[in-house]
MIVO-939752 format. One record per residue (C-alpha): z, y, x negated. Coordinates in nm, 2 decimals, always signed. Example, Ala and Ser with C-alpha at 12.3 -4.5 7.8 and 13.67 -1.06 7.14 Angstrom:
// MIVO-939752
{{+0.78; -0.45; -1.23}},
{{+0.71; -0.11; -1.37}},
***
This chain:
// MIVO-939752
{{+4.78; -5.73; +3.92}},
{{+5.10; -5.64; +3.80}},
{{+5.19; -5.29; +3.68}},
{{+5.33; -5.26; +3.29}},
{{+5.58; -5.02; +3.09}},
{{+5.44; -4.90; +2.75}},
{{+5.73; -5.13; +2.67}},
{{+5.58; -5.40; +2.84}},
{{+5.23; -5.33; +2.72}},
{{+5.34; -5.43; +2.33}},
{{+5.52; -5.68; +2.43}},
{{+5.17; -5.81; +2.61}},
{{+4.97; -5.72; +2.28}},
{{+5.25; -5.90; +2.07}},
{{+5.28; -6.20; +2.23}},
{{+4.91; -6.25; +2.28}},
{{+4.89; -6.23; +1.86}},
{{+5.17; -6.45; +1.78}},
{{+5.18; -6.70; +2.10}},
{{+4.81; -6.72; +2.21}},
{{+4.66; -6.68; +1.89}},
{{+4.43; -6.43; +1.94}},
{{+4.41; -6.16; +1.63}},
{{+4.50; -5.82; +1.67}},
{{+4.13; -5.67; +1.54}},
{{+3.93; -5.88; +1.81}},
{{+4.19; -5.73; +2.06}},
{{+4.13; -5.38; +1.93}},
{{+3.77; -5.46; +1.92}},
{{+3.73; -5.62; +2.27}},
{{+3.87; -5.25; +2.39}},
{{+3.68; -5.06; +2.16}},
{{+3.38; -5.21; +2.30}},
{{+3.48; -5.25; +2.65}},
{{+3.53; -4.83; +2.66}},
{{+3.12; -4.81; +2.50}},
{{+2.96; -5.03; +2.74}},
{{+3.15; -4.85; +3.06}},
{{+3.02; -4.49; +2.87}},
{{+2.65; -4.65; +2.88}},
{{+2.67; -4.79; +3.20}},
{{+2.83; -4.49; +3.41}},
{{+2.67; -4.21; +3.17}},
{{+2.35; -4.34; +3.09}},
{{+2.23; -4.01; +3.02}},
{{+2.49; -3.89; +2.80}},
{{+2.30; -3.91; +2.41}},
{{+2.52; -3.69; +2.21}},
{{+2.85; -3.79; +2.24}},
{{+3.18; -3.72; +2.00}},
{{+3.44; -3.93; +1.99}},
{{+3.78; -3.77; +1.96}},
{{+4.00; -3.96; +1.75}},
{{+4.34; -3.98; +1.60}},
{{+4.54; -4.19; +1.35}},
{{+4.66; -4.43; +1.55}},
{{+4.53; -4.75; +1.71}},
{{+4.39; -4.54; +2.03}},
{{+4.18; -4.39; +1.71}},
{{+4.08; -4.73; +1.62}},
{{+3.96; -4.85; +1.97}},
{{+3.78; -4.50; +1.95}},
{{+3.61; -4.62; +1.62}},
{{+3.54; -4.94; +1.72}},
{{+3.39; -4.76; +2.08}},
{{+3.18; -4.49; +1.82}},
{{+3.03; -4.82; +1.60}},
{{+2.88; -5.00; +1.93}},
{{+2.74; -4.66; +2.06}},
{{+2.59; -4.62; +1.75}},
{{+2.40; -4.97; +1.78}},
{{+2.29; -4.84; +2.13}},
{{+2.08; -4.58; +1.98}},
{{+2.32; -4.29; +2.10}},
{{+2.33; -3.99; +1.88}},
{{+2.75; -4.03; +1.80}},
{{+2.97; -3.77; +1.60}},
{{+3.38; -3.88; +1.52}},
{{+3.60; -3.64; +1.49}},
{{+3.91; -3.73; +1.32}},
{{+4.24; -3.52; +1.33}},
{{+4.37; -3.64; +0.97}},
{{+4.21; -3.74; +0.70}},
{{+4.07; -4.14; +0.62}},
{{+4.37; -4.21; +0.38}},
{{+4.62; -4.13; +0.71}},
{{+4.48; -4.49; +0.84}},
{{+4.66; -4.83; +0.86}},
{{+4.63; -5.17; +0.97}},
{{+4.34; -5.21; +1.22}},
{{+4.27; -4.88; +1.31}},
{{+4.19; -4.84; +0.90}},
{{+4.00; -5.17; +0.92}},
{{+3.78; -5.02; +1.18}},
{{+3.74; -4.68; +1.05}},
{{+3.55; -4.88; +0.74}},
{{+3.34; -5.07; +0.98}},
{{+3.23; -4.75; +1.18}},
{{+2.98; -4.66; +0.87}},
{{+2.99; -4.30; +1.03}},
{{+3.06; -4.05; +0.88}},
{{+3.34; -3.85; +1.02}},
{{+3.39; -3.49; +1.09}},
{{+3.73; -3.41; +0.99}},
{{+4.00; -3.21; +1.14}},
{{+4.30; -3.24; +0.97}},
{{+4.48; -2.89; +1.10}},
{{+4.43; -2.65; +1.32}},
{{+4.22; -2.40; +1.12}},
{{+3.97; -2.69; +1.07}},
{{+3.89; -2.64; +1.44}},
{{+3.78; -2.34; +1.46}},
{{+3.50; -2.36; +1.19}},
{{+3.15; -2.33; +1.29}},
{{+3.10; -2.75; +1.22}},
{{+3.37; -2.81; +1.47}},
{{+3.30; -2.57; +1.71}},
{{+2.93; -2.71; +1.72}},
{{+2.99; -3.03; +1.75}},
{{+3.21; -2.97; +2.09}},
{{+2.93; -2.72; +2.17}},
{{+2.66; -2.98; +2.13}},
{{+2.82; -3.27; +2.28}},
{{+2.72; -3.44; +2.59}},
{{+3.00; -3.67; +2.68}},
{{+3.38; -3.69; +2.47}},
{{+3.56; -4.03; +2.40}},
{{+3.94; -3.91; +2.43}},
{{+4.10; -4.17; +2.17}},
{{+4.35; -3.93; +2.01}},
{{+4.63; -4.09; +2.15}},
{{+4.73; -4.39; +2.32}},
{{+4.99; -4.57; +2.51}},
{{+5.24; -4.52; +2.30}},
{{+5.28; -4.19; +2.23}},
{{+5.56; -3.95; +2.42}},
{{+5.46; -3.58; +2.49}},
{{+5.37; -3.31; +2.41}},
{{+5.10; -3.30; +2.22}},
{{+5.15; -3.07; +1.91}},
{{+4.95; -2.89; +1.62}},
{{+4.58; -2.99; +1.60}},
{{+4.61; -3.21; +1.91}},
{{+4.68; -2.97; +2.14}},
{{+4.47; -2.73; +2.00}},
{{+4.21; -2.97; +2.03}},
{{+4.25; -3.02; +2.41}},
{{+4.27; -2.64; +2.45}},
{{+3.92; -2.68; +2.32}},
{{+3.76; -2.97; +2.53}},
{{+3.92; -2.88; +2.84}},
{{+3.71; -2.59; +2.84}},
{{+3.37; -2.73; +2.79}},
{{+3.19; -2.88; +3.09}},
{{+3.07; -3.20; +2.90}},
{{+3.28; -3.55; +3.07}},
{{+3.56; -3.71; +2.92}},
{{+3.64; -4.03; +2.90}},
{{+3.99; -4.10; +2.80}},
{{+4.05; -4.42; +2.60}},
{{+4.39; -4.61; +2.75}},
{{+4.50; -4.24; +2.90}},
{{+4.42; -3.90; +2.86}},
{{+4.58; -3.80; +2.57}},
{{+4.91; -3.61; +2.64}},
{{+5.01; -3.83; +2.95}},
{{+5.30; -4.06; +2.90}},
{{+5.19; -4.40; +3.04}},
{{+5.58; -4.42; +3.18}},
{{+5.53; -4.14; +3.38}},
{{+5.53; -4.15; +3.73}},
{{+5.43; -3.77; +3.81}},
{{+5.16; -3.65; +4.01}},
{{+5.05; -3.43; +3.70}},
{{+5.14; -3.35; +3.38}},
{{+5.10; -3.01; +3.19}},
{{+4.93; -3.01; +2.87}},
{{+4.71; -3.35; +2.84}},
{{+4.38; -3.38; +2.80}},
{{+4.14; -3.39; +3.10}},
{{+3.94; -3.72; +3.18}},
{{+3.66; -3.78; +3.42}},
{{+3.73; -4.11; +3.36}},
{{+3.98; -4.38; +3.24}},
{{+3.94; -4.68; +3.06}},
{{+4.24; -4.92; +3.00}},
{{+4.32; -5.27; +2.89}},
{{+4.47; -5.54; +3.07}},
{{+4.68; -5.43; +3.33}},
{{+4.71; -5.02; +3.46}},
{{+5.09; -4.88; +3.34}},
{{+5.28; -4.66; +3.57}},
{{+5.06; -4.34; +3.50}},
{{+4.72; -4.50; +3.60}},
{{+4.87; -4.57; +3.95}},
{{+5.12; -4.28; +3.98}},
{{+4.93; -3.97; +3.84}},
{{+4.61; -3.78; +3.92}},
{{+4.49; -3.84; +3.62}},
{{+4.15; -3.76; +3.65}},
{{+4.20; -3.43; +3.92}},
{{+3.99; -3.64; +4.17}},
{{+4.01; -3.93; +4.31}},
{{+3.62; -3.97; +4.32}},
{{+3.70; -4.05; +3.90}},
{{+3.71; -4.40; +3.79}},
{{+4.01; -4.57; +3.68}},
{{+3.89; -4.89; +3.54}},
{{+4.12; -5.19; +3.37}},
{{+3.89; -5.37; +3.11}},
{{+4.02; -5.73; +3.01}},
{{+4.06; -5.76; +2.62}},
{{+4.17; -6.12; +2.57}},
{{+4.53; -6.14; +2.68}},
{{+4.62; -6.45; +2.90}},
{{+4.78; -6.38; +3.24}},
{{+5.10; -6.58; +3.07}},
{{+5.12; -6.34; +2.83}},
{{+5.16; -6.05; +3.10}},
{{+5.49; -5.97; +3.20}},
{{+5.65; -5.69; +3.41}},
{{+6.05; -5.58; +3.52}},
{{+5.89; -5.33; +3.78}},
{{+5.88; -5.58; +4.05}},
{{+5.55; -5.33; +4.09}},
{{+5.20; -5.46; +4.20}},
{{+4.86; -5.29; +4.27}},
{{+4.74; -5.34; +4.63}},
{{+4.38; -5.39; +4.57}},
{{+4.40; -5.70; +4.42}},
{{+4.57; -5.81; +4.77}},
{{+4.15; -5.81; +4.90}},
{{+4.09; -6.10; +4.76}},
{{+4.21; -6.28; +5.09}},
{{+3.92; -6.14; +5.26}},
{{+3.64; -6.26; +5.03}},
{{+3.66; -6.63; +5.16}},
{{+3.39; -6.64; +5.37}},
{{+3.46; -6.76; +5.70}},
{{+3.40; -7.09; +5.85}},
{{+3.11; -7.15; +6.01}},
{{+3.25; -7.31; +6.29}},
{{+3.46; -7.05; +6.35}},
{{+3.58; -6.89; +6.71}},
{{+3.72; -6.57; +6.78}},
{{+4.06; -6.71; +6.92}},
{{+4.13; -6.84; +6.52}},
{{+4.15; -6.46; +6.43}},
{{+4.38; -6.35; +6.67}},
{{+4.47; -6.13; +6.95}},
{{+4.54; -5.78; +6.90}},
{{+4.77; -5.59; +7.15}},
{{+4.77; -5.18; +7.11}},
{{+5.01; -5.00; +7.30}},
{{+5.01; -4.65; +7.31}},
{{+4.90; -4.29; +7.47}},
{{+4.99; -4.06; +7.72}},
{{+4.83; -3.81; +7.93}},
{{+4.62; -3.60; +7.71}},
{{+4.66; -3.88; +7.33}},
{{+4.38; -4.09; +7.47}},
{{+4.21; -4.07; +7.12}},
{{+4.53; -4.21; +6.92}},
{{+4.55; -4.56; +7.05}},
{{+4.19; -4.59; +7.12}},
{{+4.11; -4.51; +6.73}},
{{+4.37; -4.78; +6.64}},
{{+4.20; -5.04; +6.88}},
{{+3.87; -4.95; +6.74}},
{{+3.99; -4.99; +6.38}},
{{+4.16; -5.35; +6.49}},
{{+3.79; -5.46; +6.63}},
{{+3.64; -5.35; +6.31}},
{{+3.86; -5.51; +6.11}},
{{+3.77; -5.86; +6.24}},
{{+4.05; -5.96; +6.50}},
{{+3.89; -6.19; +6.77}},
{{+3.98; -6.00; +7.05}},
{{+4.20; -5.70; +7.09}},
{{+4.34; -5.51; +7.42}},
{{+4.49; -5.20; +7.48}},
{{+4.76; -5.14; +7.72}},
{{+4.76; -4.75; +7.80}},
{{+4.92; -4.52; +8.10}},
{{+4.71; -4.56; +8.41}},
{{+4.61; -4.16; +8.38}},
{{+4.41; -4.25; +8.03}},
{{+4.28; -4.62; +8.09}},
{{+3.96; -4.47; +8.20}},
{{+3.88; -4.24; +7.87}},
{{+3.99; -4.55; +7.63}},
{{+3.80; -4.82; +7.78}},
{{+3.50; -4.61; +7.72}},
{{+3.50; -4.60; +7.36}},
{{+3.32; -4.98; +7.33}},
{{+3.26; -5.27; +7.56}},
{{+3.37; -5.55; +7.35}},
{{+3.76; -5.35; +7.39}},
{{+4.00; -5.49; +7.68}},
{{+4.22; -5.28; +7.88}},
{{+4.55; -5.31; +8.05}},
{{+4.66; -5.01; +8.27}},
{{+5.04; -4.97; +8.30}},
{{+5.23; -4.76; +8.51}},
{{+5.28; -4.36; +8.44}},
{{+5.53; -4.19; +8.45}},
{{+5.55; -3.77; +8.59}},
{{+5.43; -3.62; +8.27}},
{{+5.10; -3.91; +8.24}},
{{+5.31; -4.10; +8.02}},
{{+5.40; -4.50; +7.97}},
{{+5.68; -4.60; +8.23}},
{{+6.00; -4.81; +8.18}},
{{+5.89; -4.97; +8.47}},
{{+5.67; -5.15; +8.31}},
{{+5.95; -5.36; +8.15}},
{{+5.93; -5.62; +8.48}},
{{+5.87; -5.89; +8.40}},
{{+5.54; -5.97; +8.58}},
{{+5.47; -5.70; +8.38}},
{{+5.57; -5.81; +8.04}},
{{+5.42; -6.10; +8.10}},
{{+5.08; -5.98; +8.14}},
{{+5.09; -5.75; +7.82}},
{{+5.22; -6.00; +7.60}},
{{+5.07; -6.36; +7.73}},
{{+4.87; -6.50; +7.40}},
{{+4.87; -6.18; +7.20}},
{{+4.92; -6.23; +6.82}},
{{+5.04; -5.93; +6.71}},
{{+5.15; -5.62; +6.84}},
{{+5.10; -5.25; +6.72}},
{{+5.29; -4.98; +6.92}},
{{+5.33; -4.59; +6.84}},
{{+5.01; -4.42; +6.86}},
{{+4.94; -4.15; +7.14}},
{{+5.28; -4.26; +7.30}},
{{+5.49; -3.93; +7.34}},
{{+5.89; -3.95; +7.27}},
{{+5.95; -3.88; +7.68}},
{{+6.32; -4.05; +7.81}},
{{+6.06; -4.29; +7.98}},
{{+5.88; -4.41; +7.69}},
{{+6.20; -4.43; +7.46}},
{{+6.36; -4.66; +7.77}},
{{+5.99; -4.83; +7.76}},
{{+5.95; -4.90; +7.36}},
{{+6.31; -5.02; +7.34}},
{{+6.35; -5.25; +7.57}},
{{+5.95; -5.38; +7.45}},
{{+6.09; -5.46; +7.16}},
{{+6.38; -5.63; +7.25}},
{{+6.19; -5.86; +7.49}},
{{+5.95; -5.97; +7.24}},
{{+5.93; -6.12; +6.89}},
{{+5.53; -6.07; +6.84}},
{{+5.49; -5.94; +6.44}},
{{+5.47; -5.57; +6.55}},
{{+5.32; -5.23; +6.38}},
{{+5.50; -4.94; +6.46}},
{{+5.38; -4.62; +6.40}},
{{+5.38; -4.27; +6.51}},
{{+5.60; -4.15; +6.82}},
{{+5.73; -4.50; +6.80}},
{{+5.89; -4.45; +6.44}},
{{+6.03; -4.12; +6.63}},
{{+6.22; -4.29; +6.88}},
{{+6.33; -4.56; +6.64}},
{{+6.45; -4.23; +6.44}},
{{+6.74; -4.24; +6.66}},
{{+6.80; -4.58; +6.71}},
{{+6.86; -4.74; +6.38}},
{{+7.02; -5.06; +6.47}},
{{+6.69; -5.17; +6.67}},
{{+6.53; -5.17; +6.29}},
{{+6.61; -5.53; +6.21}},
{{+6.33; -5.73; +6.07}},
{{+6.54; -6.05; +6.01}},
{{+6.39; -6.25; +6.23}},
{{+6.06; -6.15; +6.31}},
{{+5.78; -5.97; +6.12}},
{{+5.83; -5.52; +6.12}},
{{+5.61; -5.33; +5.97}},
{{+5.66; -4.96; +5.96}},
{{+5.35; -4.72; +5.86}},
{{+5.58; -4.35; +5.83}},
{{+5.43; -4.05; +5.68}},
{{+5.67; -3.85; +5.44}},
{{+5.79; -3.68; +5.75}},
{{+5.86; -3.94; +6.01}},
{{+6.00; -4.11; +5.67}},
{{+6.28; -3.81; +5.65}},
{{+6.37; -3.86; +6.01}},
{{+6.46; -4.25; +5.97}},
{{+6.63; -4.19; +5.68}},
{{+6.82; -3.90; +5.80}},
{{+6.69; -3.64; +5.53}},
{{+6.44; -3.38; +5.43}},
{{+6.06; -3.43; +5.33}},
{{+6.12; -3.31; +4.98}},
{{+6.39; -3.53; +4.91}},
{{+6.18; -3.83; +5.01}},
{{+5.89; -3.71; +4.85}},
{{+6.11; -3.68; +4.52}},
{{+6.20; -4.05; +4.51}},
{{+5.93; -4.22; +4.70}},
{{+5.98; -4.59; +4.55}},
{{+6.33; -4.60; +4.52}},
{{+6.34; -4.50; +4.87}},
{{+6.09; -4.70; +5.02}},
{{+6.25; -5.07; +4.85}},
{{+6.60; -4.94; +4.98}},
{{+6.46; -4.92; +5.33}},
{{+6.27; -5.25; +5.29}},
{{+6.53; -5.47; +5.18}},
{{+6.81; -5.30; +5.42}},
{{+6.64; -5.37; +5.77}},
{{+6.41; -5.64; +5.65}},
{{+6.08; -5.49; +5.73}},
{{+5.75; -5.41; +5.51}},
{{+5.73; -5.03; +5.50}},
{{+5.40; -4.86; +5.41}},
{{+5.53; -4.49; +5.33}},
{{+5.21; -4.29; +5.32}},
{{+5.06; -4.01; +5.10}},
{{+4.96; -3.99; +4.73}},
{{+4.99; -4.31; +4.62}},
{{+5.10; -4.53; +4.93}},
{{+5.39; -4.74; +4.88}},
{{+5.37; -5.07; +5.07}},
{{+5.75; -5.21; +5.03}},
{{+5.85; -5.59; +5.10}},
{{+6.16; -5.73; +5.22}},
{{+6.19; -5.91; +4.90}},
{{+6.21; -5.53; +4.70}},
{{+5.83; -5.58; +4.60}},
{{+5.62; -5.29; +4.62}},
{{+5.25; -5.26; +4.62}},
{{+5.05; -4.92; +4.49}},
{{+4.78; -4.86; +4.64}},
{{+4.50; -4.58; +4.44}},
{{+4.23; -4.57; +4.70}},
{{+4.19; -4.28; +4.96}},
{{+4.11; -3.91; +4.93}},
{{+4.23; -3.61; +5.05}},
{{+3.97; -3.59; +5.37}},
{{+4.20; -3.86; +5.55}},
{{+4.46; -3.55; +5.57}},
{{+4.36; -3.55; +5.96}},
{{+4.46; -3.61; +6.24}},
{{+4.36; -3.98; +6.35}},
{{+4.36; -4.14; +6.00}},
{{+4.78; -4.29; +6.10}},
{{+4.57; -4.45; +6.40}},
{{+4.31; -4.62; +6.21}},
{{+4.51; -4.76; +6.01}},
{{+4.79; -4.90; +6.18}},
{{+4.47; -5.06; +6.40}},
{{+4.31; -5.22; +6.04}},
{{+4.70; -5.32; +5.97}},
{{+4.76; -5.46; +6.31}},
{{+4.38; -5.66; +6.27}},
{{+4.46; -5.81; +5.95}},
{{+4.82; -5.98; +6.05}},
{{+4.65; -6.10; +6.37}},
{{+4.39; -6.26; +6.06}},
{{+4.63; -6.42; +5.82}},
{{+4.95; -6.45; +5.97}},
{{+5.02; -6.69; +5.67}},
{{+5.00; -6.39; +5.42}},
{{+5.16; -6.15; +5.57}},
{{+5.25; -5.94; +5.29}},
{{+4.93; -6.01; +5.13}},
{{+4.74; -5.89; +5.45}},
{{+4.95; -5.52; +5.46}},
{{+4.85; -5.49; +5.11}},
{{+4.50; -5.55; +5.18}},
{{+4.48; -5.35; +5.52}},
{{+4.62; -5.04; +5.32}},
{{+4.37; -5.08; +5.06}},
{{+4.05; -5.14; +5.29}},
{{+4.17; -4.85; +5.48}},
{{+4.15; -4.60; +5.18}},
{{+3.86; -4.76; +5.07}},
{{+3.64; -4.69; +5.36}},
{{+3.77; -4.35; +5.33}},
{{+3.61; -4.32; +4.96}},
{{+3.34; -4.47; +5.07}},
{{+3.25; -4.20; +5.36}},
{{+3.33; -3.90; +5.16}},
{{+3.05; -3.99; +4.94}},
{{+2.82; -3.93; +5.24}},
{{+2.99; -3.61; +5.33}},
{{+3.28; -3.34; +5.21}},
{{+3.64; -3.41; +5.22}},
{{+3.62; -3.09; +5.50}},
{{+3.42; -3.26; +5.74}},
{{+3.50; -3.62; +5.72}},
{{+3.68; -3.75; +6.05}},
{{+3.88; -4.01; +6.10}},
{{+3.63; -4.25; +6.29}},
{{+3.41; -4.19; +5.98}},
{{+3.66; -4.39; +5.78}},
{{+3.60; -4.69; +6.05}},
{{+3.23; -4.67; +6.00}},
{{+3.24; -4.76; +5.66}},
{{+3.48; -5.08; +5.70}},
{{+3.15; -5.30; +5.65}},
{{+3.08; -5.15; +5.29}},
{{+3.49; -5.15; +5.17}},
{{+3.50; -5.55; +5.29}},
{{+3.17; -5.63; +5.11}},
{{+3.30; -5.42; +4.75}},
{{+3.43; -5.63; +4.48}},
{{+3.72; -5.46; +4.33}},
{{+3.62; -5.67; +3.98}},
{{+3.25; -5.56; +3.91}},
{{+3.02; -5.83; +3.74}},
{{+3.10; -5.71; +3.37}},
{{+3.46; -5.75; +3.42}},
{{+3.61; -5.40; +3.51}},
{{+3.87; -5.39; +3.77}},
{{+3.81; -5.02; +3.95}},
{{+4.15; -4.92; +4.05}},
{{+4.05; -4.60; +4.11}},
{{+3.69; -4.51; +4.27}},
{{+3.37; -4.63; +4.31}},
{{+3.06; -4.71; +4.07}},
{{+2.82; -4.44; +4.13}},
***
């Protein structure tokens, strides 16, 4: 699913009209209607409900959204900032087929009269339809006055296209001065806002893209920008009944020292979860014991330790080498492994005696911190899972300054060395080597512990060894599972308590969701209740 510019979003709308035929009131009304039916699906108990609405077209998809709500037996109010004769084109056209009444709110002295202030009062879920995708903040006059209002009541909001005040170019993590939502409703394909803001203060909100009618020809983006849920799709061919577990690859964790047992077996646990066929983890000798207790079906590989319980260079013989890396698919390296002169030698001299596809992660990124010319994807599959601070050290500057140009960063660092980078946090990028990046919108903030680095570079690891034919595809995928899971077990318990290995027992329910729910809503944020 691509990501669009407001731009690029008329462009979409116009070319759909004059190329595909399709008129501009069914589109307004396909949206219109698509925003009612999510408000009696998700809010069934919501009866009095207002619709916010402005002059515009977002007005008109609120109109159209107030006239179906209607038919549904839900007590509806409209509350227009203008008056009627402000209306053209569609949103006019719609406003006459409403047949309701509307209160009006043409300034901001209208709002504080005791119709108005009832109405808010009264209502039990708000439509935010005052403006749309095109409008460039701030909000002013009897808008903003408007929100000051609303954002004060306790009743939901469900903002049509955006929350009113955002700009759908924006790529901040907030914006002061927009209206809130508890929920988001957009057309077509998310803009930069949906997958770059916290639009909806938590990520337990729905974000949901409604189709309207536009053709997948008609959709065209510059942003070279993609959202990484739609990468699960590869997963949701079942698998072939004849199937055997050496046709979903071997897995091969390296990692630990003396007292990181937890960090690589997390990351082999994740890998088994995630469907490889087999999966073994090579640890120091001192720690084999404590990681081949977490589950039977996990093979071990001891390997030689050095003084402080860490892995040796010694273990570059090759006797030794051979052993690790003999039918392995894919190797992930970092977790648990300490930065000691022994390791460093150790994870070096690894990777220049094998051409596996490897994760690298953790400690392992550390070391490569100082060795920059060993970063060379060219001719063999990298992928690199940094958090915003190991992402400063291989780039040679501060968290801040990588935090304050995430994308543009990450595709530099991508195309340079030739490796898919997935720079974690709010919003984790997942960069190609082609300058394609993937946003990915699930997670919460309970994966801000320790272990969460581990699971994933396991689920990463465990989908490569799976379709070594999609590689990028599988990245995508593995980043978005891994959130999802996350989502998944917060709903069972608080963001405070939720561990790590929570996150892997809920892989099950994140493989079996269907991104696109059976009425047509893609849920690029959250989960139906």
């Amino acid at each position: 699913m691509k990501i669009l510019t407001a731009d690029e979003m008329r462009t979409t709308d116009r070319v759909t009209v004059d190329r595909y035929g399709v008129p501009s009131l069914e589109l307004m009304e396909h949206a219109g209607r698509a925003v009612a039916h999510f408000a009696l699906r998700e809010f069934p108990h919501a009866t009095h409900i207002t619709v916010l609405c402005g002059k515009g077209n977002n007005g008109g998809d609120g109109f159209v959204a107030a006239r179906v709500l209607s038919e549904a037996g839900r007590k509806v109010k409209v509350l227009l900032l203008g008056y009627p004769a402000d209306l053209k084109g569609d949103a006019k056209e719609m406003f006459e087929r409403m047949e309701i009444a509307p209160v009006l709110a043409p300034d901001e002295e209208s709002l504080a009269t005791a119709q108005v202030t009832d109405l808010l009062e009264q209502s039990e879920l708000f439509l935010d339809a005052v403006v749309g995708t095109g409008f460039k903040p701030p909000l002013k006059g009897v808008a903003l006055a408007l929100r000051n209002q609303v954002n004060s009541l306790a009743a939901p909001v469900i903002a049509i296209d955006l929350p009113s005040g955002w700009d759908a170019d924006s790529r901040e993590y907030l914006v002061d001065g927009a209206y809130r939502a508890d929920a988001v409703v957009t057309f077509t394909a998310p803009k930069l806002a949906h997958v770059c803001g916290n639009l909806t203060d938590s990520a337990a909100n729905p974000i949901v893209v409604a189709p309207i009618g536009s053709p997948d020809e008609a959709i065209e983006s510059g942003l070279n920008l993609t959202w990484a849920g739609v990468s699960k799709k590869i997963t949701e061919t079942p698998r072939s009944a004849e199937s055997n577990k050496g046709k979903f690859g071997h897995v091969l964790v390296i990692g630990g020292s003396y007292g990181k047992a937890g960090a690589p077996t997390m990351a082999s646990l994740a890998a088994l979860r995630t469907g490889a066929g087999l999966v073994t983890a090579a640890v120091a000798q001192p720690i084999l014991d404590a990681v081949a207790r977490i589950t039977p079906e996990l093979m071990t590989i001891p390997l030689r330790a050095g003084g402080q319980g860490e892995i040796s260079s010694s273990n570059l013989d090759s006797d030794t080498l051979k052993e690790l890396l003999e039918k392995k698919t894919v190797l992930a390296i970092g977790p648990g492994l300490g930065q000691s002169p022994e390791t460093e030698a150790f994870l070096l001299g690894l990777l220049e005696g094998t051409d596996l596809p490897t994760v690298i992660d953790a400690d392992a990124l550390n070391i490569l911190a100082k060795h920059p010319d060993k970063l060379n994807g060219r001719n063999r599959l990298l992928v690199l899972t940094p958090h915003p601070g190991e992402m400063a050290r291989l780039v040679g500057i501060s968290t801040s300054e990588v935090q304050a140009n995430r994308e543009e960063l990450a595709r530099q660092f991508a195309t340079k060395h030739h490796v898919t980078l997935v720079l974690k946090g709010w919003r984790t990028l997942i960069a190609h080597p082609d300058g394609s990046i993937a946003i990915n919108t699930t997670g919460n903030p309970g994966m801000a512990k320790g272990g969460s680095g581990d699971i994933l570079t396991g689920i990463v690891a465990a989908m490569l060894a799976q379709y070594p034919h999609l590689a990028g595809e599988a990245v995508n995928a593995a980043v978005y599972l891994h959130g999802l899971a996350a989502d998944f077990a917060v709903r069972e318990q608080d963001e405070h308590t939720l561990l790590a290995t929570d996150t892997i027992a809920h892989l099950s329910t994140a493989f079996r969701f269907r991104s696109e729910d059976k009425d047509g809503y893609v849920w690029v944020q959250g989960i139906p209740r």
